[in-house]
py3Dmol code that shows the C-alpha trace and the ligand (Angstrom):
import py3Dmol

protein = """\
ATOM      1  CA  UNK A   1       0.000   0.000   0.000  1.00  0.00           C
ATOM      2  CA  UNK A   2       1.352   3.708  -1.019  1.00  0.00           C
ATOM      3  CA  UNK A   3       0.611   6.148   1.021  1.00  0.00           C
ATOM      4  CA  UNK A   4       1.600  10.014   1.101  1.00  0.00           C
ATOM      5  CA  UNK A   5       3.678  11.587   3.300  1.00  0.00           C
ATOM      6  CA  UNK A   6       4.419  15.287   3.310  1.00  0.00           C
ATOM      7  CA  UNK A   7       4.589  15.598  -0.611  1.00  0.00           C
ATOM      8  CA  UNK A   8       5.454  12.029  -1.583  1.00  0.00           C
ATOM      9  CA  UNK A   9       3.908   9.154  -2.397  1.00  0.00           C
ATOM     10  CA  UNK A  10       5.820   6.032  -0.684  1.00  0.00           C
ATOM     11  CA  UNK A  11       5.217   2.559   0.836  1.00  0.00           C
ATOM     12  CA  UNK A  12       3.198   2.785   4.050  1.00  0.00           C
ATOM     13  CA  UNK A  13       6.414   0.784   5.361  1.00  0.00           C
ATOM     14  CA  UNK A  14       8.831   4.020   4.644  1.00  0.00           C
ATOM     15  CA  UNK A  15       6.074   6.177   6.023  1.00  0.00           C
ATOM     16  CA  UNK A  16       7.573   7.449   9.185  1.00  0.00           C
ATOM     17  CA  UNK A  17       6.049   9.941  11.597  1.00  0.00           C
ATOM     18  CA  UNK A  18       7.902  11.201  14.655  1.00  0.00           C
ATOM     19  CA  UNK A  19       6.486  10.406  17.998  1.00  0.00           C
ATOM     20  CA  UNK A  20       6.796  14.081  18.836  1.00  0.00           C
ATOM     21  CA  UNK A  21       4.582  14.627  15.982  1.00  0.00           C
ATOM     22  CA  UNK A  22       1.252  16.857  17.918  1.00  0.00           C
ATOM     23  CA  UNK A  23      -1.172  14.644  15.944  1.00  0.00           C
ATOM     24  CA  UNK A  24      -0.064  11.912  18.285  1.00  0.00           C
ATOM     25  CA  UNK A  25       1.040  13.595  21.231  1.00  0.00           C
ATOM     26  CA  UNK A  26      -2.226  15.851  21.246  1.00  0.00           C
ATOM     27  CA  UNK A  27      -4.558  14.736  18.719  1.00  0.00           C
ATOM     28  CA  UNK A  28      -3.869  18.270  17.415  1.00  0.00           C
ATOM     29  CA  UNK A  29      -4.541  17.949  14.000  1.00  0.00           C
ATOM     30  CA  UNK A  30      -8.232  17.675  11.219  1.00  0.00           C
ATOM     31  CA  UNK A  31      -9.065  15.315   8.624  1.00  0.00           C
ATOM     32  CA  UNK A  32     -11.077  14.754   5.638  1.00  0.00           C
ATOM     33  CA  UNK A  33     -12.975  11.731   4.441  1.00  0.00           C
ATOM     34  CA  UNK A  34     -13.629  12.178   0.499  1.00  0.00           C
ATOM     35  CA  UNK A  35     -15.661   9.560  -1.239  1.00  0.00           C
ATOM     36  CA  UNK A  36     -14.657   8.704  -4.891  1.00  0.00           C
ATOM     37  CA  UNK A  37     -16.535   6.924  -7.998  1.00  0.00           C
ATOM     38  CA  UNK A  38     -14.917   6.302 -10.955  1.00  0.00           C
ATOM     39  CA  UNK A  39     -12.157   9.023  -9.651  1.00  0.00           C
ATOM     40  CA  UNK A  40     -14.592  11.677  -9.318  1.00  0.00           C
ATOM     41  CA  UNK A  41     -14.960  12.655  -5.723  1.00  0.00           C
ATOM     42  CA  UNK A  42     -18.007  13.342  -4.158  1.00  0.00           C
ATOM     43  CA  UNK A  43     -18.974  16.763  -3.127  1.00  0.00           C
ATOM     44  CA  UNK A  44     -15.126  18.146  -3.554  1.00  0.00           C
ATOM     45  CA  UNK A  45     -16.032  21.652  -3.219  1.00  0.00           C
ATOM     46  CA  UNK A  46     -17.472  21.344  -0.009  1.00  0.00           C
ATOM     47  CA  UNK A  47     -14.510  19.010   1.168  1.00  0.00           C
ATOM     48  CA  UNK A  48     -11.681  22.046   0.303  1.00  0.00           C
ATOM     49  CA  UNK A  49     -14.796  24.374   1.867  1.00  0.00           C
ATOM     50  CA  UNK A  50     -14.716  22.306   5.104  1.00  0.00           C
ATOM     51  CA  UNK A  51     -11.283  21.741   5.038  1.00  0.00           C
ATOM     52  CA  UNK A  52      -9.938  25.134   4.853  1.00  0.00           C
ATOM     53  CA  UNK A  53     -12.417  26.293   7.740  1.00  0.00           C
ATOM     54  CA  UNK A  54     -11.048  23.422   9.678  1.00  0.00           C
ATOM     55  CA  UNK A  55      -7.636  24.688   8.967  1.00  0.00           C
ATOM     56  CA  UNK A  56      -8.429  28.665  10.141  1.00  0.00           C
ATOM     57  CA  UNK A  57     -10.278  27.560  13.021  1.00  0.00           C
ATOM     58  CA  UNK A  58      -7.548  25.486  14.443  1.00  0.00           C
ATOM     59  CA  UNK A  59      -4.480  27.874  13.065  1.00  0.00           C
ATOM     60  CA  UNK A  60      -2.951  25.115  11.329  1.00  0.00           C
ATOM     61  CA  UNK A  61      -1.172  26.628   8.437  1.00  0.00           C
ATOM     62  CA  UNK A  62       1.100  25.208   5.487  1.00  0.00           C
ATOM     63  CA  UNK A  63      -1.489  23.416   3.506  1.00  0.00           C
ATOM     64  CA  UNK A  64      -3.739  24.893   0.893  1.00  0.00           C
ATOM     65  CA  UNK A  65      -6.866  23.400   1.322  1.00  0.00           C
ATOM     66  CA  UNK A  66      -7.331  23.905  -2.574  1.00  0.00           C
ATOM     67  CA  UNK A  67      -4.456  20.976  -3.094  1.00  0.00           C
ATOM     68  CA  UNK A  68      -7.087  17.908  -2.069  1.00  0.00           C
ATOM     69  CA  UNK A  69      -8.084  17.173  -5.507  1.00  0.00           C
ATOM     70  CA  UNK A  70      -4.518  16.556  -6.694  1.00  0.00           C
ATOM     71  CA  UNK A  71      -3.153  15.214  -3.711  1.00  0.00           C
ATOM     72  CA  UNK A  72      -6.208  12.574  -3.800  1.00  0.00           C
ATOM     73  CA  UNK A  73      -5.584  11.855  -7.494  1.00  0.00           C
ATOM     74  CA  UNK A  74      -2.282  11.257  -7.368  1.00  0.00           C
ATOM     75  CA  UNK A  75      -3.051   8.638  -4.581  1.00  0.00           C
ATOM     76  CA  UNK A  76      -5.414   7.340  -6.446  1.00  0.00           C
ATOM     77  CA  UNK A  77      -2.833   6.965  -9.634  1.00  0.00           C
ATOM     78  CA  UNK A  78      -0.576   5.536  -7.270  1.00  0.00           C
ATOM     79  CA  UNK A  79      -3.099   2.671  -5.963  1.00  0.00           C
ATOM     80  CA  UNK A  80      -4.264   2.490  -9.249  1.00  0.00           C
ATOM     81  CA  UNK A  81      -7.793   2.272  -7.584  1.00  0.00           C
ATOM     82  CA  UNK A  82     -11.178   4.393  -8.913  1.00  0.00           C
ATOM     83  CA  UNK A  83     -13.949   3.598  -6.360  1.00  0.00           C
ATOM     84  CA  UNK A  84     -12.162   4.381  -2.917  1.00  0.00           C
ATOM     85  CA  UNK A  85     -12.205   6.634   0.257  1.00  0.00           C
ATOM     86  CA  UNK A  86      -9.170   8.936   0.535  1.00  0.00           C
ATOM     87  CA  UNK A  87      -8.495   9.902   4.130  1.00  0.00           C
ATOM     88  CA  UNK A  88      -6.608  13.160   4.633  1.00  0.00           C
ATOM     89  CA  UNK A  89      -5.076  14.365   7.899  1.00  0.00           C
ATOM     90  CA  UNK A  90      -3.146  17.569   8.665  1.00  0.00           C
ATOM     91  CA  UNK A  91      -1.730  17.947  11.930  1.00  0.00           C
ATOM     92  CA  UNK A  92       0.005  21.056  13.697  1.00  0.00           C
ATOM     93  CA  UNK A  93       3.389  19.055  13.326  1.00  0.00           C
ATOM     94  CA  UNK A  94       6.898  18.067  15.217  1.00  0.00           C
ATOM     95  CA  UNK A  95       7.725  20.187  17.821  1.00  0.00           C
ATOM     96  CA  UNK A  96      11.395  19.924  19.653  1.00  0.00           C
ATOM     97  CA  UNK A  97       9.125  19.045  23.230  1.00  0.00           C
ATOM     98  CA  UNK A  98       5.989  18.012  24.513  1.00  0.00           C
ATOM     99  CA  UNK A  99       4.461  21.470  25.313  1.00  0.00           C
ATOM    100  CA  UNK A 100       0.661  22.339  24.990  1.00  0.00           C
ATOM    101  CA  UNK A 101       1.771  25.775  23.633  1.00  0.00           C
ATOM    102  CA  UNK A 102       3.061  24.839  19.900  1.00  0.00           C
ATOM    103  CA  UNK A 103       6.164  26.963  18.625  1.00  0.00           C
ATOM    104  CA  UNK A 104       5.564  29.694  16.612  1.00  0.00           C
ATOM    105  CA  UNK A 105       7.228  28.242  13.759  1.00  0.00           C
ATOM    106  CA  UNK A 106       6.159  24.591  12.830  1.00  0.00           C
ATOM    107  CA  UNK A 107       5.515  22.783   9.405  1.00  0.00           C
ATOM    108  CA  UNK A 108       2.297  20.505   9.654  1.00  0.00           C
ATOM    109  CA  UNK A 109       2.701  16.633   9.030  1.00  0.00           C
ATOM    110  CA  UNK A 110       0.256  16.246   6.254  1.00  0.00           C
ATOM    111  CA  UNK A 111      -0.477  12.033   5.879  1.00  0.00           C
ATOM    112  CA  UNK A 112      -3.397  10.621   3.622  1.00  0.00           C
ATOM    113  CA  UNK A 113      -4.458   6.750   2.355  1.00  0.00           C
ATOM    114  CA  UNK A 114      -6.823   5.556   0.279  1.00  0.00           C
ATOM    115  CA  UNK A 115      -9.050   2.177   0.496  1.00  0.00           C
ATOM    116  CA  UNK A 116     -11.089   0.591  -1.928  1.00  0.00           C
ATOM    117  CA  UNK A 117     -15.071   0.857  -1.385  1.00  0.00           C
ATOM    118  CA  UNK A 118     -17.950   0.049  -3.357  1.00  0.00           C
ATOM    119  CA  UNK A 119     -18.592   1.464  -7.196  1.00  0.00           C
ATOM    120  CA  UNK A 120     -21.226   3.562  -7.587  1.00  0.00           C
ATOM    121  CA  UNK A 121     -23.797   0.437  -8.241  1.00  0.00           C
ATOM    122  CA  UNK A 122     -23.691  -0.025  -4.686  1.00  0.00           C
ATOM    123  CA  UNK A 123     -26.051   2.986  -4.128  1.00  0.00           C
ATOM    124  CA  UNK A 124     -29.153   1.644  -5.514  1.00  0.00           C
ATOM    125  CA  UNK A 125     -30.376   0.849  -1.901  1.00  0.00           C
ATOM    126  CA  UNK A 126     -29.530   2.333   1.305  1.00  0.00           C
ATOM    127  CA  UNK A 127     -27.244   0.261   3.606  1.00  0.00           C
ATOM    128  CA  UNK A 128     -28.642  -1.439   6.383  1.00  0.00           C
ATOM    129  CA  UNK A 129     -27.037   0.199   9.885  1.00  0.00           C
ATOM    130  CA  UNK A 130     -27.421  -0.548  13.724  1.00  0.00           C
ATOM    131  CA  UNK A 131     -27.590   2.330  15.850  1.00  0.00           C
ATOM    132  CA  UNK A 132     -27.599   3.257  19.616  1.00  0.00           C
ATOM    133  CA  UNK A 133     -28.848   6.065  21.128  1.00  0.00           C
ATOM    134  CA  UNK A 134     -25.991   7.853  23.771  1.00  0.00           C
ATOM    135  CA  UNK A 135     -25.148  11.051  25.000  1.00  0.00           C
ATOM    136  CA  UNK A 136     -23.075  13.026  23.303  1.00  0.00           C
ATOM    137  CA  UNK A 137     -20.150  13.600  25.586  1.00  0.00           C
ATOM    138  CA  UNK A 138     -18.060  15.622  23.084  1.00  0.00           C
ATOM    139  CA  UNK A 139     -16.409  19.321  23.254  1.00  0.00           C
ATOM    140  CA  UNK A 140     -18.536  22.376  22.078  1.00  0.00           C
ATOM    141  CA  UNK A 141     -16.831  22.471  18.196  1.00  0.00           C
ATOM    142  CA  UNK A 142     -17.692  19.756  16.864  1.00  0.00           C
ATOM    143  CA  UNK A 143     -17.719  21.864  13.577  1.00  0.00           C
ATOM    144  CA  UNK A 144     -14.095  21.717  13.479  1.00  0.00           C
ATOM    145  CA  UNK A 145     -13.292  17.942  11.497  1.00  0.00           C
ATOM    146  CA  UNK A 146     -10.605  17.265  14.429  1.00  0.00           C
ATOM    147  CA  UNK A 147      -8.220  14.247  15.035  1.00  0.00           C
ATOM    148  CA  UNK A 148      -9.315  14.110  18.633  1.00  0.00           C
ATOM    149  CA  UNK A 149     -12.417  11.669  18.051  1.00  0.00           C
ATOM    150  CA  UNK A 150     -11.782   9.935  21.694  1.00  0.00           C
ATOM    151  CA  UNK A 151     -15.652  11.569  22.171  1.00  0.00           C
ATOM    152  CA  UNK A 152     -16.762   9.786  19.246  1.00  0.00           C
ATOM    153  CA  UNK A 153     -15.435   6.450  20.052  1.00  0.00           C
ATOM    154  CA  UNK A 154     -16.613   6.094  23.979  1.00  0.00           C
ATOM    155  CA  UNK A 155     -20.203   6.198  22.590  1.00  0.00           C
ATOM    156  CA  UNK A 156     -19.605   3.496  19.939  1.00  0.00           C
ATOM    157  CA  UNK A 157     -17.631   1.580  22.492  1.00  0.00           C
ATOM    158  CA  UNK A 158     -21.169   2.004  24.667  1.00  0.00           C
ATOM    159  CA  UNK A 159     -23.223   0.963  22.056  1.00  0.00           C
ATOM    160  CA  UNK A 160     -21.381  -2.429  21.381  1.00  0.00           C
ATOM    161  CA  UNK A 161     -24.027  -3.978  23.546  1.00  0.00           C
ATOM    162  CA  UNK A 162     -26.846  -3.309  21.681  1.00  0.00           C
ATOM    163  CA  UNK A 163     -24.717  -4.306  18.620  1.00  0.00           C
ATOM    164  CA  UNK A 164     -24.504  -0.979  17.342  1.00  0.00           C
ATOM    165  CA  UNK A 165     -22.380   0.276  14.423  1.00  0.00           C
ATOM    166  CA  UNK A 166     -23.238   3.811  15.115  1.00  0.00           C
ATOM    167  CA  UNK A 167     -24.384   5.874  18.200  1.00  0.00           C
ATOM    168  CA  UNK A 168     -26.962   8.701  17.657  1.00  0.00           C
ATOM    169  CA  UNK A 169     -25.799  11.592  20.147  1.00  0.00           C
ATOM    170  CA  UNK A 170     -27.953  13.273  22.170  1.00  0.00           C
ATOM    171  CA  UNK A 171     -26.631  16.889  23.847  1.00  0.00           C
ATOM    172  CA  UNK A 172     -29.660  18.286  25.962  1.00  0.00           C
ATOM    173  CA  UNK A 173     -32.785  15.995  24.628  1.00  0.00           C
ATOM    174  CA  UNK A 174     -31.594  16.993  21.067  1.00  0.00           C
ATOM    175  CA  UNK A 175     -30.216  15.063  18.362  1.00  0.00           C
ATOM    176  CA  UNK A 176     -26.777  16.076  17.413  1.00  0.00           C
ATOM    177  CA  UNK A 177     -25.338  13.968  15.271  1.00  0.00           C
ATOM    178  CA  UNK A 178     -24.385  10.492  14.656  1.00  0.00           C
ATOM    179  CA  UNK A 179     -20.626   9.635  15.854  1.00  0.00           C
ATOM    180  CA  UNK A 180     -19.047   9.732  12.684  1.00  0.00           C
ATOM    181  CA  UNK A 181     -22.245  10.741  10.728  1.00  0.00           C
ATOM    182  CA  UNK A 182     -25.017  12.942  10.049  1.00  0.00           C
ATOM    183  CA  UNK A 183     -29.071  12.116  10.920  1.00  0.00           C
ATOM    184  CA  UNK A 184     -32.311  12.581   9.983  1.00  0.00           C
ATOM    185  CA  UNK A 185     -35.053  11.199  11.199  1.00  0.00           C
ATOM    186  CA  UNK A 186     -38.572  10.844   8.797  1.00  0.00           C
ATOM    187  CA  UNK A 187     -42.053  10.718   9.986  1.00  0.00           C
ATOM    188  CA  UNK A 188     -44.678  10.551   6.846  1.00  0.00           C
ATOM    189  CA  UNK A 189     -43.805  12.439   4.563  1.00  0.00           C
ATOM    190  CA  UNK A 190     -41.903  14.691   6.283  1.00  0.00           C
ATOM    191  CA  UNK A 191     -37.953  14.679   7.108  1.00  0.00           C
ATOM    192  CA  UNK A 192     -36.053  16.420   9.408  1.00  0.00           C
ATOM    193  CA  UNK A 193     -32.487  17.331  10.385  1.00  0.00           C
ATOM    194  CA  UNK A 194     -30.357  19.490  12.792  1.00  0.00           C
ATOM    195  CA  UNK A 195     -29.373  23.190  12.170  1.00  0.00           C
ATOM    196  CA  UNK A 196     -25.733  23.707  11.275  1.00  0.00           C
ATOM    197  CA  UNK A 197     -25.276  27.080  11.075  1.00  0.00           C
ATOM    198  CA  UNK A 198     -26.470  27.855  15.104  1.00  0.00           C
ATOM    199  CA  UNK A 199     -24.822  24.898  16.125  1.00  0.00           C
ATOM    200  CA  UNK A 200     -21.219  24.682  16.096  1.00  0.00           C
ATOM    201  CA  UNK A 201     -21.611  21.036  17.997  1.00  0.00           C
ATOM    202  CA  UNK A 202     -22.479  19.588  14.108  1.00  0.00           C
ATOM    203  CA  UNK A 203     -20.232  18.863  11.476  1.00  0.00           C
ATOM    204  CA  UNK A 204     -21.298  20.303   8.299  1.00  0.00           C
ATOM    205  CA  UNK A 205     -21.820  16.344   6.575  1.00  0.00           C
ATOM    206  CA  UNK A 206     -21.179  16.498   3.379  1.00  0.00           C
ATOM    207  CA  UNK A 207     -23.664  14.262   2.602  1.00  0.00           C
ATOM    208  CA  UNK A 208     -26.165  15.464   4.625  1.00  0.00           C
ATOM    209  CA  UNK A 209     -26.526  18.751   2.310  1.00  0.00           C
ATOM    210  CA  UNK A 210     -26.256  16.171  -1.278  1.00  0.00           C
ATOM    211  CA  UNK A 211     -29.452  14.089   0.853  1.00  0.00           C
ATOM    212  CA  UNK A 212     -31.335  17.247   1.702  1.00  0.00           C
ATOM    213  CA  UNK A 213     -30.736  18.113  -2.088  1.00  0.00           C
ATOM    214  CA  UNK A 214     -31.979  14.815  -2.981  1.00  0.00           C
ATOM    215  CA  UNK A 215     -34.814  14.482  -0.672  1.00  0.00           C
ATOM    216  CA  UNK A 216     -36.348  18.130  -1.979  1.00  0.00           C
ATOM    217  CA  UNK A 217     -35.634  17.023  -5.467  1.00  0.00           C
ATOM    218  CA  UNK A 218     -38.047  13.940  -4.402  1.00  0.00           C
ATOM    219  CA  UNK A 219     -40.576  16.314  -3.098  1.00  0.00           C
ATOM    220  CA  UNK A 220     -40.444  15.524   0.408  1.00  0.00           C
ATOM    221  CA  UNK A 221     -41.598  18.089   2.867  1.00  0.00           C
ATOM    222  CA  UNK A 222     -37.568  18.938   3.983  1.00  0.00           C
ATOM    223  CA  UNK A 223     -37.137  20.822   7.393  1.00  0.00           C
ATOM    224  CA  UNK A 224     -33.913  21.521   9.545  1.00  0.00           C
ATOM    225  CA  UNK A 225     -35.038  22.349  12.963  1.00  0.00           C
ATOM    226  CA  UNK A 226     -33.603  20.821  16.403  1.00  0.00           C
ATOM    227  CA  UNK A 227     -35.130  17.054  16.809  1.00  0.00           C
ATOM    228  CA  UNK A 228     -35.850  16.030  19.463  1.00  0.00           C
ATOM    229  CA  UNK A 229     -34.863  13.010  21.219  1.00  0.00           C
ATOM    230  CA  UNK A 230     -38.392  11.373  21.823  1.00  0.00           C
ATOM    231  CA  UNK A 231     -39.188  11.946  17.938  1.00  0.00           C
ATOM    232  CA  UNK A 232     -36.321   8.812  17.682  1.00  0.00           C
ATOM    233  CA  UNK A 233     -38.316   5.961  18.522  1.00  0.00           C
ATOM    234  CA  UNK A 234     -41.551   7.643  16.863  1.00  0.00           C
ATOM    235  CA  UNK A 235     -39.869   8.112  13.753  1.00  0.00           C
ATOM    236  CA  UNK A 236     -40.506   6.012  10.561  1.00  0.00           C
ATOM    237  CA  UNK A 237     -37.637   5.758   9.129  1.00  0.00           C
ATOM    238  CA  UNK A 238     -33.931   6.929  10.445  1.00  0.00           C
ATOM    239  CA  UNK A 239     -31.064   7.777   7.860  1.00  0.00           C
ATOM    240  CA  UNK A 240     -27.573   8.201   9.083  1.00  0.00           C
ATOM    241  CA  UNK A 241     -25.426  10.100   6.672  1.00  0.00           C
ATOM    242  CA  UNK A 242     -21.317  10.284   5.477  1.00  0.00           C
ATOM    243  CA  UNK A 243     -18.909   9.983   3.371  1.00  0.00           C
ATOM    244  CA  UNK A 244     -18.018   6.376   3.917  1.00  0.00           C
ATOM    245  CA  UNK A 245     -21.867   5.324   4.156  1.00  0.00           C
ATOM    246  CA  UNK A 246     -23.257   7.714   1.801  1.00  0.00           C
ATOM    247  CA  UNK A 247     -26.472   7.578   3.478  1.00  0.00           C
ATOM    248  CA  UNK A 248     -27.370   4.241   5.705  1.00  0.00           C
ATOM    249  CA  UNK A 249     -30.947   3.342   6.991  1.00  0.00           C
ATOM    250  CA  UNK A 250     -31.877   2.511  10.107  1.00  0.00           C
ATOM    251  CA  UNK A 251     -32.842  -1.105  11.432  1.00  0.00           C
ATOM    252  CA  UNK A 252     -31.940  -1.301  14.429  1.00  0.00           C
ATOM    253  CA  UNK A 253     -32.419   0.669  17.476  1.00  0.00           C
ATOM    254  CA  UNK A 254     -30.560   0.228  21.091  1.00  0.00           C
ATOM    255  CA  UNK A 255     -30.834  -3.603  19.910  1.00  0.00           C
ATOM    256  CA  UNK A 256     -34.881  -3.589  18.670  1.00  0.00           C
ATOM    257  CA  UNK A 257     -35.540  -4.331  15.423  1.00  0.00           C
ATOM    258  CA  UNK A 258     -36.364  -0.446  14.240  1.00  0.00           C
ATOM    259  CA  UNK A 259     -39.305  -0.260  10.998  1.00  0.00           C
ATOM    260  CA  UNK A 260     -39.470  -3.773   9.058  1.00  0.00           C
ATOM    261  CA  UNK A 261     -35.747  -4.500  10.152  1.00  0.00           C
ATOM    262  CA  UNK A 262     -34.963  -3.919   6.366  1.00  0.00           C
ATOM    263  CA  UNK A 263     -33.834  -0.564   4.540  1.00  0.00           C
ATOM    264  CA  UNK A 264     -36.167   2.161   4.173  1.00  0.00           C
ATOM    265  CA  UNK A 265     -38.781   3.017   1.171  1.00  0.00           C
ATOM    266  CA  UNK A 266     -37.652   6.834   1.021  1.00  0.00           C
ATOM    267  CA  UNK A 267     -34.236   6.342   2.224  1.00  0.00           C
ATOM    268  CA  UNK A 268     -33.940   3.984  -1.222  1.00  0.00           C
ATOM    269  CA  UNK A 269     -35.216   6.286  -2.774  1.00  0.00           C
ATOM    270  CA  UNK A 270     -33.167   9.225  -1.751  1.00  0.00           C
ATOM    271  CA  UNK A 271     -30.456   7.376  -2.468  1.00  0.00           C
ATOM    272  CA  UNK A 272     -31.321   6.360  -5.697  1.00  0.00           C
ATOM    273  CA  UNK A 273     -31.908  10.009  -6.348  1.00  0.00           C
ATOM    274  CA  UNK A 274     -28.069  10.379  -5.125  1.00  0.00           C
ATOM    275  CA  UNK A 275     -26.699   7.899  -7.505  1.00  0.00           C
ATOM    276  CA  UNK A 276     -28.490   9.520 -10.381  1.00  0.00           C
ATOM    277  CA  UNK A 277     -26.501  12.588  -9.525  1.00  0.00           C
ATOM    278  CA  UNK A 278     -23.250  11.605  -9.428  1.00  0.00           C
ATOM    279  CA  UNK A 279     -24.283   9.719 -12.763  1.00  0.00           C
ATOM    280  CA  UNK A 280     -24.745  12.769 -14.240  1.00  0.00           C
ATOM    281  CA  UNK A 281     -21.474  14.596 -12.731  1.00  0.00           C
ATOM    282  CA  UNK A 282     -19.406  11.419 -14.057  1.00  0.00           C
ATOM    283  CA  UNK A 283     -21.097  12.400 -17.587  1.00  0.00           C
ATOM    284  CA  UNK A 284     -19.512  15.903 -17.438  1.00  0.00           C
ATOM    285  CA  UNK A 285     -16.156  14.669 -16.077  1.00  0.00           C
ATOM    286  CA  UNK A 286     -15.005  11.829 -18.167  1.00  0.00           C
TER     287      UNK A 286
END
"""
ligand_1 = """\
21
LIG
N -17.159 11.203 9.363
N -20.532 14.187 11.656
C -19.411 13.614 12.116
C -19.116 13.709 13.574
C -18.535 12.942 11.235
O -17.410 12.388 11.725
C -18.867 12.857 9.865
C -17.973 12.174 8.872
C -20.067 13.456 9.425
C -20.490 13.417 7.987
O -19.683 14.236 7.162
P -19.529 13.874 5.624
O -20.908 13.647 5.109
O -18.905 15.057 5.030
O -18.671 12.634 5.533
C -20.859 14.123 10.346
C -16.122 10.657 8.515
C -16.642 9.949 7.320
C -15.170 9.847 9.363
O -14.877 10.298 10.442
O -14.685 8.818 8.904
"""
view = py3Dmol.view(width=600, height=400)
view.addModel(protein, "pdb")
view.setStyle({"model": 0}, {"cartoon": {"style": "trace"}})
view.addModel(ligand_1, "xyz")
view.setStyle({"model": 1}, {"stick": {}})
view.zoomTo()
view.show()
């Protein structure tokens, strides 16, 4: 496997990262998650978008945000793969000590892999996904795309009884967001998910904003408002949304079979509507 490495491409076995290196020491570093078909990644924009806010907010300079697409090609090339995920991680960088105060002058340690995942025929039904509802014990900016996921994992960890490959996090009776994902939750016609832009505790899902698209385009009644966390087990359908998954339906809850214990009618169809998309953006990129 080739990896890259601070401008080169090399064997993940020559890939060598200090232990001094704040990613490790701290978790002080962000990442990106970009989903590819047929080499053309999903929602790239919004990934150098994200990215570059992730970067301000956290002061983390020497990358340009607006070097993902090549740097992700290139990997690609190199792995010679076209339906993957390309992980991307930037941290602060090696400092001479371990001191919470960084130096004023450091270079970041800039490290990303790709992995093979399904081709774009794998979106003509929702996944089927296991989720757990747990509080969401995480810090207040959650917007930031941060290496420091130890809040992320503790509620998965928790939700291992129940079986759970997610946890849906709940911060004051609301819905927040899944642990590595966004959610909406769909009663009749209508579908709902959280606010963004008054809530810095949500990631701004990449996904979430190609299924809102989606869902509109399929004339469902679309609202983002605060959910709360009783509307959970009331809901009819649950859809859990990210890169990796591209947009999963609930069939399981806290270990009960959730709906028919099968994949959702409108979260098929929403993704459908998603694959059609991309379809049409592979068209224009060939
Ligand atoms: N997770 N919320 C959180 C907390 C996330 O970690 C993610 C993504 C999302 C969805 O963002 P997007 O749709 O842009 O992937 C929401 C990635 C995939 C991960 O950590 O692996």
């Amino acid at each position: 496997m080739n990896v890259w490495l601070n401008g080169h491409i090399l064997p993940l076995e020559k890939a060598h990262i200090s232990p001094l290196d704040r990613g490790f020491l701290f978790g002080d570093g962000i990442y990106e998650v970009v989903r590819f078909f047929d080499r053309t990644g999903m929602a790239m924009d919004a990934h150098m978008r994200r990215l570059e806010r992730s970067l301000q907010l956290t002061h983390i300079t020497g990358f340009n945000a607006r070097d993902l697409p090549s740097l992700c090609e290139q990997l690609l090339q190199a792995e010679n793969l076209r339906d993957a995920c390309v992980y991307l991680q930037i941290t602060r960088g090696v400092a001479a000590t371990r001191a919470h105060m960084p130096p004023e002058h450091i270079q970041p340690t800039v490290f990303a892999m790709a992995h093979a995942y399904g081709a774009l025929d794998t979106l003509t039904t929702a996944a089927p996904i296991s989720l757990s509802i747990q509080p969401d014990l995480r810090w207040h900016r959650c917007d930031i795309k941060s290496t420091s996921l130890l809040g992320s994992i503790l509620p998965m960890l928790d939700g291992r009884a129940h079986h759970a490959d997610e946890a849906i996090l709940i911060r004051d009776g609301f819905v927040s967001e899944g642990s590595s994902s966004n959610i909406f939750v769909v009663r009749g016609n209508k579908v709902a998910t959280a606010p963004i832009n008054t809530d810095p505790s949500i990631l701004h899902g990449t996904m979430r904003t190609l299924a809102i698209d989606a869902a509109k385009q399929l004339g469902f009644d679309v609202s983002i408002r605060p959910i709360e966390e009783s509307e959970l087990a009331a809901a009819d359908e649950i859809w859990v949304t990210s890169s990796g998954r591209v947009l999963a339906s609930c069939v399981s809850l806290n270990g009960n079979m959730f709906g028919t214990g099968k994949p959702a009618k409108m979260a098929c169809a929403v993704i459908n509507c998603m694959r059609l998309a991309v379809e049409n953006l592979l068209v224009k990129t060939p």
